[in-house]
C-alpha positions in Angstrom: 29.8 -7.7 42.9 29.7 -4.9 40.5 30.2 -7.3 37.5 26.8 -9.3 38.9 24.8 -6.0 39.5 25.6 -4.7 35.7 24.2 -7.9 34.4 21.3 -7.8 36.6 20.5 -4.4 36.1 21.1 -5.0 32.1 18.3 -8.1 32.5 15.8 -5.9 34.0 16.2 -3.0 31.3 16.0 -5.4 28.8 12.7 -7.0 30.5 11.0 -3.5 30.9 12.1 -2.9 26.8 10.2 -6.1 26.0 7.5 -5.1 28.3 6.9 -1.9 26.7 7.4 -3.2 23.2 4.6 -6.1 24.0 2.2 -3.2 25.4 3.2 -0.8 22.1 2.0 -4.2 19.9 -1.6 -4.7 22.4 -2.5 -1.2 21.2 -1.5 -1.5 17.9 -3.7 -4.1 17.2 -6.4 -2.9 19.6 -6.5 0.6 17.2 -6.3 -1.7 14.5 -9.2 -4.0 15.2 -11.5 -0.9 16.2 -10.9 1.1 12.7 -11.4 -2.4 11.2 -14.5 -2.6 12.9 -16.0 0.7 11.4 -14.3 0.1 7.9 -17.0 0.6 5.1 -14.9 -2.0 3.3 -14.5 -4.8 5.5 -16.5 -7.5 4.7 -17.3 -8.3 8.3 -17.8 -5.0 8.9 -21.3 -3.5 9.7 -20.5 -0.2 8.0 -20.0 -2.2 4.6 -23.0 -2.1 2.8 -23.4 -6.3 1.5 -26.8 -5.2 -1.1 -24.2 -3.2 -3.5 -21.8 -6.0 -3.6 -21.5 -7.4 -7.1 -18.6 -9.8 -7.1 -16.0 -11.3 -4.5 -12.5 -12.4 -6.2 -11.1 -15.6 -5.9 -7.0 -15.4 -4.9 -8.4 -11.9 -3.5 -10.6 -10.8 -1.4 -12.0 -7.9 -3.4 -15.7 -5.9 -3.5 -17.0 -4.3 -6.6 -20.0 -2.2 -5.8 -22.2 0.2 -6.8 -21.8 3.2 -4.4 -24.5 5.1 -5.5 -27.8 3.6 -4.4 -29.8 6.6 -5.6 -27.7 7.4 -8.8 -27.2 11.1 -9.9 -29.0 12.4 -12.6 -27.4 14.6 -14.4 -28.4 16.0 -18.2 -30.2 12.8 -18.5 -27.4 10.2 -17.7 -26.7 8.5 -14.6 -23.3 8.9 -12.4 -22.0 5.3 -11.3 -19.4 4.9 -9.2 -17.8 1.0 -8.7 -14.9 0.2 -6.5 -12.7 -2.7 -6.6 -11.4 -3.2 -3.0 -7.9 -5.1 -2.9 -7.2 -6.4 1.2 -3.8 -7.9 0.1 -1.5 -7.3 -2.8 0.2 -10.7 -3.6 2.5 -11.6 -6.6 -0.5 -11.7 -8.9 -2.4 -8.6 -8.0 -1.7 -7.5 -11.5 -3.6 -10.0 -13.4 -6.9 -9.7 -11.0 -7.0 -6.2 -11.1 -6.9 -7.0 -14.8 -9.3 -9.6 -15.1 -12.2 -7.3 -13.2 -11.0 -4.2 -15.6 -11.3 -6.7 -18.6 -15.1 -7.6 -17.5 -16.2 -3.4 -16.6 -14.8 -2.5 -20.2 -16.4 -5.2 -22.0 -19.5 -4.2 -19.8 -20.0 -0.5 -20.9 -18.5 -0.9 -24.1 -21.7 -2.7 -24.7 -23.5 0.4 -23.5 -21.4 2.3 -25.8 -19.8 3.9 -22.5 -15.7 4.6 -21.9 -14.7 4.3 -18.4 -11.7 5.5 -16.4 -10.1 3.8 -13.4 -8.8 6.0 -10.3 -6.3 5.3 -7.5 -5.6 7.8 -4.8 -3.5 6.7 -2.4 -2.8 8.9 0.7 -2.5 8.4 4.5 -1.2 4.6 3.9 -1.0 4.3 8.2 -4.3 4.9 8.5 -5.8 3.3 5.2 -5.7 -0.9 4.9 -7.4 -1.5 1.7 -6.6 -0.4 -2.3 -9.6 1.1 -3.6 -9.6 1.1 -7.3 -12.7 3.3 -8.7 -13.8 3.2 -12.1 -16.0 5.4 -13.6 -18.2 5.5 -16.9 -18.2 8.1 -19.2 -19.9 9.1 -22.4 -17.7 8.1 -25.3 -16.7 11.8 -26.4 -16.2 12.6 -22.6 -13.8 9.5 -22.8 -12.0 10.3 -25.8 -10.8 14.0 -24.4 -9.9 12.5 -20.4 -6.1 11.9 -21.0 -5.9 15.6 -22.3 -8.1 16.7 -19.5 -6.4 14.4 -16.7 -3.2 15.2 -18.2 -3.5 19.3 -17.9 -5.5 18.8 -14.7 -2.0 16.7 -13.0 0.2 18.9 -14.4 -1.3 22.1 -12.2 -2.0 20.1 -9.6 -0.2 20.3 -6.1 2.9 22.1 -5.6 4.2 24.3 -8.2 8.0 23.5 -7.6 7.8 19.4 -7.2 10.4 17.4 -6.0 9.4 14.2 -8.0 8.5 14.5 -11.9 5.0 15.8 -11.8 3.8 13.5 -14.8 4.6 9.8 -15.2 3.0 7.9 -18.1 2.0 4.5 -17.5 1.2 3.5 -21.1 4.3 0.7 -21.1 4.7 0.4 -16.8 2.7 -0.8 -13.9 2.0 1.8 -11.5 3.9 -0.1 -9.1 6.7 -0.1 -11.1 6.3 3.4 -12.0 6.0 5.3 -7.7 8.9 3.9 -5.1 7.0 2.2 -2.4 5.9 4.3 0.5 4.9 7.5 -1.5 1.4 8.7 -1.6 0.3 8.9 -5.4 -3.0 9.4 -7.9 -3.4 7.6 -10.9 -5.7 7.2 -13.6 -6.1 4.5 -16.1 -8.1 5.0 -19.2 -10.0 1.8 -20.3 -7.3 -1.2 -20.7 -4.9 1.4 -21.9 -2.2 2.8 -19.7 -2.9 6.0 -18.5 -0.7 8.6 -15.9 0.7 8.6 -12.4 1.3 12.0 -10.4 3.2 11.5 -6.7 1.6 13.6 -4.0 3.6 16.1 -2.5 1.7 17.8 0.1 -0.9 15.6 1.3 -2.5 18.3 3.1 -3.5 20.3 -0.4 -3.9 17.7 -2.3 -8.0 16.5 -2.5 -9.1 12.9 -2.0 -11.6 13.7 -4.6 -9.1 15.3 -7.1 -10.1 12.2 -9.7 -13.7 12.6 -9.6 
């Protein structure tokens, strides 16, 4: 009798576990679908704004947009901001990226423009897209932005850092360069390589630190 009672009473803890692991994955997805909902970078979202979209990738679904509708004057040039929005990361997100860097450089180096390409990636629960900015910049603002970006890392978040404060990406990928799962910023400078920093304290550090 006992034997049969263990096994029963076994049977029903395991059905309230899968019970309570099947309500755990309805809320999940229900918290999912709702952020989803609001996302400015869902394409079926209504917060997404589908004038500013420029170009939609083809093995990715990706968004490069103008994010300032009334652009920023300031000393007589304009601030431009353009995202590239990755929804996945599959084996060849390295050559799309590329291919979209390839086209912006060509772009402004028409307009006699360098540009920079940023990547801050913090709170990864609660974020579900890559947003890789680049920004223009005059040519003898581009030529000093490694120095700048480079002094501007290296007194950045905490003074005592667990992880080396500066990596250089100039012969990595940045994915190759940051162990999955740690919050990081990096900047890219034209199709050169550029530098990595991993966040410490995501509390101190700003989401705007690369603008």
């Amino acid at each position: 009798d006992d034997m049969f009672v263990s096994k029963a009473a076994k049977r029903a803890c395991s059905g309230e576990e899968e019970e309570l692991q099947r309500r755990k994955a309805i809320h999940e997805h229900q918290q999912l679908a709702a952020r989803m909902e609001k996302c400015p970078y869902c394409f079926d979202s209504s917060e997404l704004s589908k004038h500013l979209i420029i170009a939609i990738g083809i093995k990715v679904r990706k968004y490069q947009f103008n994010t300032n509708v009334k652009t920023k004057q300031k000393k007589g040039r304009q601030f431009i901001v353009l995202h590239l929005i990755f929804l996945a990361l599959p084996i060849d997100f390295t050559n799309s990226s590329r291919m979209f860097r390839n086209a912006l450089v060509k772009m402004f180096e028409a307009k006699d423009l360098d540009c920079v390409f940023l990547e801050t990636n913090m709170s990864m629960k609660k974020r579900y897209h890559m947003v890789y900015e680049c920004i223009p910049l005059p040519k003898e603002v581009g030529d000093m932005a490694p120095v700048y970006f480079k002094k501007a890392i290296m007194e950045s978040d905490e003074e005592w850092s667990m992880n080396k404060k500066l990596i250089d990406l100039s012969s990595k990928d940045i994915r190759k360069s940051v162990p999955k799962g740690l919050p990081y910023f990096s900047v890219d400078f034209g199709l050169q390589g550029g530098f990595a920093h991993i966040i410490e304290d995501q509390h101190k550090f700003p989401h705007y630190f690369g603008k």
